[in-house]
N, C-alpha and C positions, 0 to 999 in steps of 0.2 A: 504494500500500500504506500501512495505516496506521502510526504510528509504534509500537514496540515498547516498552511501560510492564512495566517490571519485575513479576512481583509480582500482576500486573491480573487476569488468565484461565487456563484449564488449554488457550488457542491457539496461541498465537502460535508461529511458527517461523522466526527466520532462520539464514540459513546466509552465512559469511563464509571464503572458502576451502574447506576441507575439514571446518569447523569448524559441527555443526548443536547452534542455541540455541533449548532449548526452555522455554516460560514457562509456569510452575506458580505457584498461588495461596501455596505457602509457600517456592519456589525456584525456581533457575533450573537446568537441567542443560544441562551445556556436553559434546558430544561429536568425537571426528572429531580430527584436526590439520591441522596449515595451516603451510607456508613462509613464512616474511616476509621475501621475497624484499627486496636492495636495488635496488630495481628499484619504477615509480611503483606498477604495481599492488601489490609488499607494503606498501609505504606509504601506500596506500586501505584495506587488509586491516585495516592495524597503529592507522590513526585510527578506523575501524569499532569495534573492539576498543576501544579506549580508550574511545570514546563509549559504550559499550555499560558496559562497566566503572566507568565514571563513573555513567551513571546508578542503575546496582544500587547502591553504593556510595553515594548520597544517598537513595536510596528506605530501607536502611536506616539511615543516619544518623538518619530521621527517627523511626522508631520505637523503642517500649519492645521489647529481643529476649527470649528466653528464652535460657537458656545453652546450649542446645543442643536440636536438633528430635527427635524420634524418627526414627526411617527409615520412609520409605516403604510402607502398606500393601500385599501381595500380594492380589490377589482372583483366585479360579479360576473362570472362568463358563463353562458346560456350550458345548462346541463345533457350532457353529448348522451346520456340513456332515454331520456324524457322524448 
């Protein structure tokens, strides 16, 4: 699988416990929960996370932001079984 770039495409999907990260050209949406167990797997969970976190977190370092995005367009497109 390829590596997960913040920010890059409206693809990418990982999931880390309970936890589904989906990657949008202006955001990322984090859904779901997740245990972080002490136990090795929360501690694979909780480094994923961090990694993941880190890199958003320098992706937008690097840019000029605006102070705030609008929210999300809704579109209704005509139901293709109906």
């Amino acid at each position: 699988m390829s590596k997960f770039i913040p920010y890059k495409n409206e693809s990418d999907v990982l999931h880390v416990g309970g936890l589904t990260i989906e990657n949008r050209l202006d955001r990322i949406t984090i859904s779901g929960d997740i245990d972080l167990t002490a136990d090795k797997a929360g501690l694979a969970d909780a480094q994923a996370l961090s990694r993941l976190l880190a890199d958003v977190v320098a992706k937008l370092e690097a840019q000029t932001l605006p102070d705030q995005l609008p929210p999300p367009a809704n579109v209704t497109v005509a139901n293709p079984f109906a």
